[in-house]
C-alpha positions in Angstrom: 5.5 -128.8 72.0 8.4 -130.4 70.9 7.9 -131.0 67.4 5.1 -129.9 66.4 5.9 -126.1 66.1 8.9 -127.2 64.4 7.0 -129.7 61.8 4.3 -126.5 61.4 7.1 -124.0 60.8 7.4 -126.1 58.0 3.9 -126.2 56.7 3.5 -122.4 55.2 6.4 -124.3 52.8 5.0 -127.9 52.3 1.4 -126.2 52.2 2.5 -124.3 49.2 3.1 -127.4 47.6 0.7 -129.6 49.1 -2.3 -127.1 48.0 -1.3 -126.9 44.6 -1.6 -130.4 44.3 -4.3 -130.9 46.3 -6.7 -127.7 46.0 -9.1 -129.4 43.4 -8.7 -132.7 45.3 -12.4 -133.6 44.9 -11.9 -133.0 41.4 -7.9 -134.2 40.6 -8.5 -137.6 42.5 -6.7 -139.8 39.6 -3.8 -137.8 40.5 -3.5 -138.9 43.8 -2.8 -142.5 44.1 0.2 -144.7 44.7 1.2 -148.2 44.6 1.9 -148.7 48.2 3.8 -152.0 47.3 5.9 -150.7 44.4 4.0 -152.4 41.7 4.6 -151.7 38.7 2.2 -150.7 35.6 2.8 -154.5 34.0 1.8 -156.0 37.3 -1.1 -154.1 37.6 -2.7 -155.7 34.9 -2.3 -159.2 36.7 -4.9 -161.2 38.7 -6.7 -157.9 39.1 -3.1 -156.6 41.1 -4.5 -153.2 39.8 -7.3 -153.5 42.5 -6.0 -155.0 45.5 -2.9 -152.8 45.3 -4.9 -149.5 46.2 -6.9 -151.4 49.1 -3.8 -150.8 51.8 -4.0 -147.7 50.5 -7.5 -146.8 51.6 -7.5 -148.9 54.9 -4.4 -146.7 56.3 -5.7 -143.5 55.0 -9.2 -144.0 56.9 -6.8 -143.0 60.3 -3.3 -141.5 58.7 -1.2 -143.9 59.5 1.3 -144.0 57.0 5.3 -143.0 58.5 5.8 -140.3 55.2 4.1 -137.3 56.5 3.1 -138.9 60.1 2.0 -134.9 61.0 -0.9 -135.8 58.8 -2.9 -137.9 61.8 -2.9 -134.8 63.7 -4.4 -132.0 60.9 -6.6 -134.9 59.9 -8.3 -135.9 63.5 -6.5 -135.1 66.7 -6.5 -131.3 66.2 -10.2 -131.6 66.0 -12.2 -134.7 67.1 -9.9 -136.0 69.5 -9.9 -132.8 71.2 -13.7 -132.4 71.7 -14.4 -136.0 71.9 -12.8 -135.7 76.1 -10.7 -137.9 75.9 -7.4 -135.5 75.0 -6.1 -131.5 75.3 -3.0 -130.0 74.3 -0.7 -129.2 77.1 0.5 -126.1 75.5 -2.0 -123.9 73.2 0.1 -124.4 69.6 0.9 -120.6 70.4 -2.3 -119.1 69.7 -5.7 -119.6 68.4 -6.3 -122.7 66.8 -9.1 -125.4 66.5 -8.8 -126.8 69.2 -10.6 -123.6 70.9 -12.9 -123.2 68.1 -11.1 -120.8 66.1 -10.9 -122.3 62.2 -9.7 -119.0 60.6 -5.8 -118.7 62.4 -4.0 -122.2 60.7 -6.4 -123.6 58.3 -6.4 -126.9 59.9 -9.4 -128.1 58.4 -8.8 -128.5 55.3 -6.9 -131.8 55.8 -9.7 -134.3 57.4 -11.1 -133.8 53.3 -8.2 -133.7 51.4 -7.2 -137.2 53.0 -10.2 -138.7 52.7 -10.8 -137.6 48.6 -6.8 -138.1 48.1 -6.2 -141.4 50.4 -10.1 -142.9 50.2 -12.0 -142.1 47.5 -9.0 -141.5 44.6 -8.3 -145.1 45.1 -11.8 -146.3 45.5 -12.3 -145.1 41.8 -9.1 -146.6 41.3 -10.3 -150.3 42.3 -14.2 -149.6 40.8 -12.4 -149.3 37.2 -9.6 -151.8 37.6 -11.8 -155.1 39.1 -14.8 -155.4 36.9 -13.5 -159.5 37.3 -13.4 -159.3 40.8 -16.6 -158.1 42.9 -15.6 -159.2 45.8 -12.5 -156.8 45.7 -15.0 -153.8 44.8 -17.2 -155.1 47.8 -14.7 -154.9 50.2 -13.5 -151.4 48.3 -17.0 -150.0 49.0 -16.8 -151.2 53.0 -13.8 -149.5 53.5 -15.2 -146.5 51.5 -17.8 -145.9 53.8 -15.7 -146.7 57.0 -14.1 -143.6 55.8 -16.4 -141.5 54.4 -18.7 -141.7 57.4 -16.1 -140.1 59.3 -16.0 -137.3 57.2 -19.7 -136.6 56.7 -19.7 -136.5 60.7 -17.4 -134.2 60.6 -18.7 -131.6 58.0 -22.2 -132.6 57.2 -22.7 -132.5 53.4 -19.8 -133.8 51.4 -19.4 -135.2 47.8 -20.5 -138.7 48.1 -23.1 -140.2 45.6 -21.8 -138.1 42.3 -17.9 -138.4 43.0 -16.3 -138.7 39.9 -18.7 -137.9 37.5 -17.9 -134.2 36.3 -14.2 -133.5 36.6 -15.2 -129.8 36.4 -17.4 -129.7 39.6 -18.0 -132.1 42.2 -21.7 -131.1 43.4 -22.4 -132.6 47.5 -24.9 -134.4 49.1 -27.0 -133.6 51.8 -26.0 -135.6 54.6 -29.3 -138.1 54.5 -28.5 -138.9 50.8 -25.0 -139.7 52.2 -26.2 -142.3 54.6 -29.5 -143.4 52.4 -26.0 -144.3 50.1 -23.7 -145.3 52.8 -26.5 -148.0 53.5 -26.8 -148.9 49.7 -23.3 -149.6 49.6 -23.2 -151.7 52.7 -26.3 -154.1 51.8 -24.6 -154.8 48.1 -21.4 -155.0 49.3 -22.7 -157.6 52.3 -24.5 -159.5 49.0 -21.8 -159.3 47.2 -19.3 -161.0 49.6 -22.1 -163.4 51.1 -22.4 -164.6 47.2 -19.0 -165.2 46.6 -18.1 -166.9 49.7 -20.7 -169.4 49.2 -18.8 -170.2 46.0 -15.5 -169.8 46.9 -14.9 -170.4 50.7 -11.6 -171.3 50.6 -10.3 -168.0 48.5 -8.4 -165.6 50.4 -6.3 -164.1 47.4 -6.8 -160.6 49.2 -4.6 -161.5 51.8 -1.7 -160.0 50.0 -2.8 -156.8 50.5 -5.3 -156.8 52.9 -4.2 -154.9 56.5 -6.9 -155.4 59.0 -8.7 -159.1 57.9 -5.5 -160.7 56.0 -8.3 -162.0 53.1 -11.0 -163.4 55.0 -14.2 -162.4 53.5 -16.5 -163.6 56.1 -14.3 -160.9 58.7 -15.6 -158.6 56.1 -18.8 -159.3 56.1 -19.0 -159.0 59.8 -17.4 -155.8 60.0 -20.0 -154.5 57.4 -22.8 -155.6 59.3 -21.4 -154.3 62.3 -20.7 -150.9 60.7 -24.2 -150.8 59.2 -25.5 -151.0 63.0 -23.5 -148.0 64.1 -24.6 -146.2 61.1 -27.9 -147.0 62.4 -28.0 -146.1 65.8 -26.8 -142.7 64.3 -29.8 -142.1 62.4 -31.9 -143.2 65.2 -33.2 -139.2 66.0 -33.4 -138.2 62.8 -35.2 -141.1 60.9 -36.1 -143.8 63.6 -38.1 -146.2 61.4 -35.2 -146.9 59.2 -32.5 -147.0 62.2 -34.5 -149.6 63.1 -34.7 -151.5 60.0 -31.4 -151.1 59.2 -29.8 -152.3 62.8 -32.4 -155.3 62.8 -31.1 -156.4 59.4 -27.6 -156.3 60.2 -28.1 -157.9 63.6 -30.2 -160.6 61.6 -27.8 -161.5 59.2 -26.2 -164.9 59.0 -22.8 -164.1 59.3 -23.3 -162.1 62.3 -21.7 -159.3 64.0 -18.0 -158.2 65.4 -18.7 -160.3 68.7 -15.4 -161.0 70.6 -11.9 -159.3 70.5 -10.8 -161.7 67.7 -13.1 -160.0 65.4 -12.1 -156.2 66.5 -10.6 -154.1 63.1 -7.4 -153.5 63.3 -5.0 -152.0 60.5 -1.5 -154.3 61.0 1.3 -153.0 59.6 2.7 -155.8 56.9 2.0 -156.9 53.3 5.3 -154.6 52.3 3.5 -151.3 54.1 4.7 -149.9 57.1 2.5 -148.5 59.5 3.3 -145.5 62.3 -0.1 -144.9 64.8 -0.5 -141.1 64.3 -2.1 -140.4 68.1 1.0 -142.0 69.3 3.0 -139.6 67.0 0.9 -136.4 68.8 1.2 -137.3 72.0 4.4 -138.7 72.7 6.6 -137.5 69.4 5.2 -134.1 69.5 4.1 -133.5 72.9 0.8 -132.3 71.8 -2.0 -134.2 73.3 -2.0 -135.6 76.8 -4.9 -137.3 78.8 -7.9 -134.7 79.5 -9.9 -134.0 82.4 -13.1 -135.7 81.5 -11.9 -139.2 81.0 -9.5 -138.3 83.9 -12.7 -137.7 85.8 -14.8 -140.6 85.1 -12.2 -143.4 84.9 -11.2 -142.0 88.4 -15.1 -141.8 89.5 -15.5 -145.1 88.6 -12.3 -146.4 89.9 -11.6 -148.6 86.5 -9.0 -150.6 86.1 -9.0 -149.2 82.2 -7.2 -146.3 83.3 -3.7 -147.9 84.0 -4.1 -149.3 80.3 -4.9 -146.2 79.0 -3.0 -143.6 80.1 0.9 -143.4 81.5 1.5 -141.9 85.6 2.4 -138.5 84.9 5.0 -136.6 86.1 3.6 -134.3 88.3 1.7 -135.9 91.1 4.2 -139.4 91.0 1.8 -142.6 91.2 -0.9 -140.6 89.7 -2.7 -139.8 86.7 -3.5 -136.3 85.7 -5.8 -135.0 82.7 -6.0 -131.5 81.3 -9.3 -129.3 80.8 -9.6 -128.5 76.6 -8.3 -125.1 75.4 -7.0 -124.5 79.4 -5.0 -120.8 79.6 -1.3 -121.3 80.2 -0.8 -117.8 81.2 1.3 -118.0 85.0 2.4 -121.4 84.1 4.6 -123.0 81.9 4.0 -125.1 79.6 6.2 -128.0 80.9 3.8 -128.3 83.7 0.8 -129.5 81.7 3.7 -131.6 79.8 3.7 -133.8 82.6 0.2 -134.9 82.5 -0.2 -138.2 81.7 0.4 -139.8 77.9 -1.0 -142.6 76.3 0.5 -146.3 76.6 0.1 -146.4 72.7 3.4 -147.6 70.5 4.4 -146.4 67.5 3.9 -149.8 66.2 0.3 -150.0 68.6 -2.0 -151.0 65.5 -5.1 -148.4 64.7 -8.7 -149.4 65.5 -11.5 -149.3 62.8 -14.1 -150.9 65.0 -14.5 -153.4 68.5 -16.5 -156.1 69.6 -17.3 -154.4 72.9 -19.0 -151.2 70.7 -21.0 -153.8 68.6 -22.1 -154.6 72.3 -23.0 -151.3 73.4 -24.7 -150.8 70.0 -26.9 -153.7 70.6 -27.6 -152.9 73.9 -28.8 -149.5 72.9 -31.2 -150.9 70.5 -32.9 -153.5 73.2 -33.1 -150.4 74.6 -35.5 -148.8 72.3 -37.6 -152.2 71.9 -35.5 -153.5 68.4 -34.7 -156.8 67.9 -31.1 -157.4 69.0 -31.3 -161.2 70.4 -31.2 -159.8 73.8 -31.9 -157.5 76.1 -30.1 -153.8 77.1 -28.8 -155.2 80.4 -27.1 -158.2 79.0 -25.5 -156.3 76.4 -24.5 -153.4 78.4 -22.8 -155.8 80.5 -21.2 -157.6 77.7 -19.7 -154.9 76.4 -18.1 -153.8 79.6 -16.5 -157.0 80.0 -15.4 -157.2 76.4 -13.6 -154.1 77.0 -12.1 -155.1 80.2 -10.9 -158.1 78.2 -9.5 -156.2 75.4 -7.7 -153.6 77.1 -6.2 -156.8 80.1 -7.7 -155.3 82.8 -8.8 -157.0 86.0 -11.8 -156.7 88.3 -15.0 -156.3 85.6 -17.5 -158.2 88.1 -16.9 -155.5 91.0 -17.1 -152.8 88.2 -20.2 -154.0 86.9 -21.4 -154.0 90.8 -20.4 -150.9 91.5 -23.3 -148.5 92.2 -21.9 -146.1 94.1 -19.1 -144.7 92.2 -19.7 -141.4 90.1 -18.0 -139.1 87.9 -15.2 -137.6 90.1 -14.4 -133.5 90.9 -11.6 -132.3 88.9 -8.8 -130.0 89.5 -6.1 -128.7 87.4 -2.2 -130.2 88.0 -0.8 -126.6 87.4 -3.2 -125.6 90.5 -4.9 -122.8 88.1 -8.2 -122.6 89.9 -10.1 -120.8 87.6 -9.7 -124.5 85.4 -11.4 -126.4 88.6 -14.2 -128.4 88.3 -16.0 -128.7 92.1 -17.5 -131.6 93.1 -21.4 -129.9 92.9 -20.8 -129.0 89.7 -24.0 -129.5 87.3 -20.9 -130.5 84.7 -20.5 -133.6 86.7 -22.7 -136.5 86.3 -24.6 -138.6 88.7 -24.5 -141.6 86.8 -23.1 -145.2 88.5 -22.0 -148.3 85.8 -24.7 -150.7 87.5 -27.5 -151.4 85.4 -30.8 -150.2 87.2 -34.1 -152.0 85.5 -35.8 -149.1 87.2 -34.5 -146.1 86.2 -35.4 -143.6 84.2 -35.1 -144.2 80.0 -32.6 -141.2 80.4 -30.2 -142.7 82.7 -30.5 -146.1 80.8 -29.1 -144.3 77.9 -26.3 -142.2 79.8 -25.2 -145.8 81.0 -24.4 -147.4 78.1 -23.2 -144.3 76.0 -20.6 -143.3 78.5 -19.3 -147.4 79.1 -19.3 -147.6 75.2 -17.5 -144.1 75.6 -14.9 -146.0 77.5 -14.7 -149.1 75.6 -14.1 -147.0 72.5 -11.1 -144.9 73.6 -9.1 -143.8 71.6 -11.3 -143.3 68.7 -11.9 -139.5 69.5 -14.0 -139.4 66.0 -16.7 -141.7 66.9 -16.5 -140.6 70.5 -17.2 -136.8 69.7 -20.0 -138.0 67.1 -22.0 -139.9 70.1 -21.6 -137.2 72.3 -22.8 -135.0 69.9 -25.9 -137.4 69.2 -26.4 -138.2 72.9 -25.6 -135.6 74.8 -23.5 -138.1 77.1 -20.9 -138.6 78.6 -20.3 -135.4 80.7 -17.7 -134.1 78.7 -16.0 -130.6 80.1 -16.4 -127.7 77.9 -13.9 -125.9 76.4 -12.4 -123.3 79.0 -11.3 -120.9 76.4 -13.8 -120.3 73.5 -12.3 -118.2 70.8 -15.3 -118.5 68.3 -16.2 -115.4 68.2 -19.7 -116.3 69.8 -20.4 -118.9 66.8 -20.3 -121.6 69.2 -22.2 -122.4 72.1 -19.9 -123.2 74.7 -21.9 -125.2 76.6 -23.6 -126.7 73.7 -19.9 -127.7 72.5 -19.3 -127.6 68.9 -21.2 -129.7 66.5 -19.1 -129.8 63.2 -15.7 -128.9 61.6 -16.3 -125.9 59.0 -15.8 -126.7 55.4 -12.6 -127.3 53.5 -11.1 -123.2 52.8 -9.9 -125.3 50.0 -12.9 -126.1 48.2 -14.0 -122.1 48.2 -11.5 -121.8 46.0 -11.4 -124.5 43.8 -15.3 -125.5 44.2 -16.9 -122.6 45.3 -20.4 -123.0 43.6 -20.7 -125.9 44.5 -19.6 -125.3 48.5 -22.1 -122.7 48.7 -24.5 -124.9 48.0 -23.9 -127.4 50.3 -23.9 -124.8 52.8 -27.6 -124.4 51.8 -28.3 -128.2 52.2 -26.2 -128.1 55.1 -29.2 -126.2 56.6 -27.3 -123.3 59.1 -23.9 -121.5 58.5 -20.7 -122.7 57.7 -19.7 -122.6 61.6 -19.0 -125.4 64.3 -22.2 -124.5 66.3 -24.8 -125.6 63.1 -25.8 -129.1 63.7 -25.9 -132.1 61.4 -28.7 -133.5 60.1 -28.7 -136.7 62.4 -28.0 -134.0 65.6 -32.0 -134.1 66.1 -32.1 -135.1 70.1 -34.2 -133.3 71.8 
């Protein structure tokens, strides 16, 4: 707990400031931009500058990644998602409650997964939408990245200001959370029209490239990613509204340009272009000492003896050779902190670049698909398998034939490294899954499923958003629960929690309007009401 204490005795000072900036943030949007490259208001006016200019801007605001204010990564995600997404815990509490036990009352943290998004995404959306009417293809790839993020923040909350952003600057009414997505896949289908038009007319043009972080100008990566991006967003919808999940995953599977298919297409924002990039888990974990490897993923790399672990995570300190995980929201009480210190980190660099999107989850999406009986130009099995070895690939580790063999190997027992037994896991636990990575033609629909949602769990490390959303939608993998639930009986614990509470932020500033969405929303404003998509039976 290095420096996080330190950066949040800051906050009550910087939040002063911050919130009366950013209180009305769905609201004050055109107050929130900046030129990331120093361009002036002369040069905005050239070659549609104004436009491309605000595009690094959205694509490193999607994950905070900026080095001003790298604290922001960890209010925005880690605090939450990456938490209950088992894949990382805090090693020392923050000194009391907090959200990463359920309790959204003490610090307030979640406020800033919204403020980001409507200061960082959707201010310089607008920005681009009334600076490019000469250049579509910049508002096309504007409207991708818009949805990249915005999806992130709908699964978060549920309702959110989407379709009529921008339109009253006295009240920013939200959208239910199937008009968000009925939009999300609007946008996509124009903005994949868009591109596929201009490409066929200019193929050689790449005069994004100056700005452009994760595809350095190349349209057809673009068109790719959108597809691929409209597949996840169907396979989300699949419980809720399974017709269109299916029309929507066959048409972007369909598409001529195809589909994030090997590592060389993965989405990755690359510092350059005159912005300078800092990875903001990388900044938790091993600047601030505030996340470290948890028992879940501990417990199912280990169970499946997977070579992905020595890529993932650092030895730790207190079992030398080994690698040691931590159950969420744990009680340090009898043990000091540095003990759960010495769990195991991530390899991640300051400089490692942050992850929109992989081939190997286009994989697993596909396979899940097949799965249901869609057309996905293959079957489950041989897109299960795909994916698996696409990850392998990605992450450079060895032996993905015998791991795709092995079918014996299950999720492993766990036991706390500070040796507090009431954190232990036993091995005949009903927390611990049965499940083996071989594919089996002959089992049951359920197991099928828990196959490829915990490999694409794997593969998709360290996205703790996305990984928290398919658990949610799933059910799988195993994932711990919390040991320590301080929400006040508003969350089911072993239900685990379904959705970040809305903004305190826009009760002040937008309070009509919150209170409705709370009505479209469906339950109360707590973490165990579920999103509309959240239908599984």
């Amino acid at each position: 707990m290095k420096y996080i204490n330190k950066t949040f005795r800051l906050v009550p000072v910087c939040a002063v400031l911050l919130v009366a900036l950013l209180s009305a943030c769905t609201k004050k949007f055109d107050e929130y931009n900046t030129n990331p490259n120093g361009l002036t208001s002369a040069d905005l006016l050239k070659d549609n500058l104004g436009a491309g200019s605000f595009i690094p801007t959205m694509q490193v605001n999607v994950f905070y990644c900026k080095p001003q204010d790298n604290w922001k990564y960890q209010v925005q995600q880690n605090l939450t998602a990456d938490m209950y997404s088992g894949y990382f815990a805090t090693p020392g509490g923050f000194g009391g409650p907090n959200t990463t036990v359920y309790d959204f009352v003490a610090k307030n943290w979640n406020i800033w997964a919204f403020q980001i998004a409507y200061s960082g995404i959707m201010g310089s959306w607008k920005e681009i939408k009334s600076r490019a009417a000469n250049a579509p293809q910049v508002v096309a790839v504007a409207d991708i990245l818009k949805v990249e993020g915005m999806h992130r923040i709908t699964d978060t909350y549920g309702p959110i200001p989407y379709t009529k952003f921008g339109v009253n600057t006295l009240t920013t009414p939200y959208d239910d959370q199937q008009t968000v997505y009925n939009a999300f896949f609007q946008d996509l289908d124009n903005a994949i029209k868009v591109l596929s038009d201009y490409v066929a007319k200019n193929p050689t043009d790449n005069s994004l490239a100056k700005f452009d972080l994760v595809y350095n100008g190349d349209y057809k990566q673009w068109i790719k990613f959108a597809n691929s991006l409209k597949l996840r967003l169907a396979m989300r919808i699949v419980y809720a509204n399974k017709s269109l999940a299916r029309t929507k995953a066959e048409e972007a599977v369909n598409n001529s340009y195809g589909l994030l298919a090997t590592n060389a297409d993965n989405a990755l924002v690359v510092a350059g272009k005159g912005v300078a990039t800092s990875n903001g888990l990388w900044v938790a974990d091993q600047a601030y000492d505030d996340c470290r490897m948890n028992a879940s993923i501990e417990s199912i790399l280990k169970g499946y003896n997977d070579n992905r672990l020595t890529k993932y995570f650092q030895v730790s300190k207190i079992t030398p050779g080994d690698y040691r995980g931590i159950r969420n929201g744990i009680s340090i009480a009898g043990n000091k902190p540095d003990g759960y210190l010495k769990s195991s980190s991530t390899t991640l660099k300051e400089s490692s670049p942050v992850q929109y999107m992989c081939a190997a989850e286009v994989a697993f999406l596909r396979a899940e698909g097949a799965f249901w009986g869609w057309n996905m130009g293959g079957t489950a099995q041989s897109f299960y398998e795909q994916g698996i070895k696409l990850s392998f690939e990605q992450s450079g580790a060895s032996g993905v034939d015998a791991y795709i063999a092995n079918n014996t190997g299950t999720q492993a027992a766990y036991k706390d490294p500070a040796n507090n037994t009431a954190n232990d896991v036993p091995a005949n636990s009903t927390l611990l899954s049965k499940t083996t990575v071989k594919w089996d033609e002959s089992a049951s629909d359920e197991v099928k499923l828990e196959k490829i949602i915990t490999q694409k769990w794997i593969a998709i490390f360290p996205d703790g958003q996305e990984a928290w959303t398919e658990f949610r939608r799933t059910g799988y993998p195993k994932i711990f629960p919390v040991v320590n639930n301080l929400s006040g009986g508003l969350i089911d614990t072993q239900k685990q929690i379904r959705r970040v509470p809305f903004s305190p932020d826009e009760y002040k500033s937008n309070n009509a309007e919150v209170l409705k969405a709370v009505a479209l929303l469906g339950g109360p404003d707590n973490g165990g009401t579920k999103l509309w998509w959240d239908k599984k039976p």
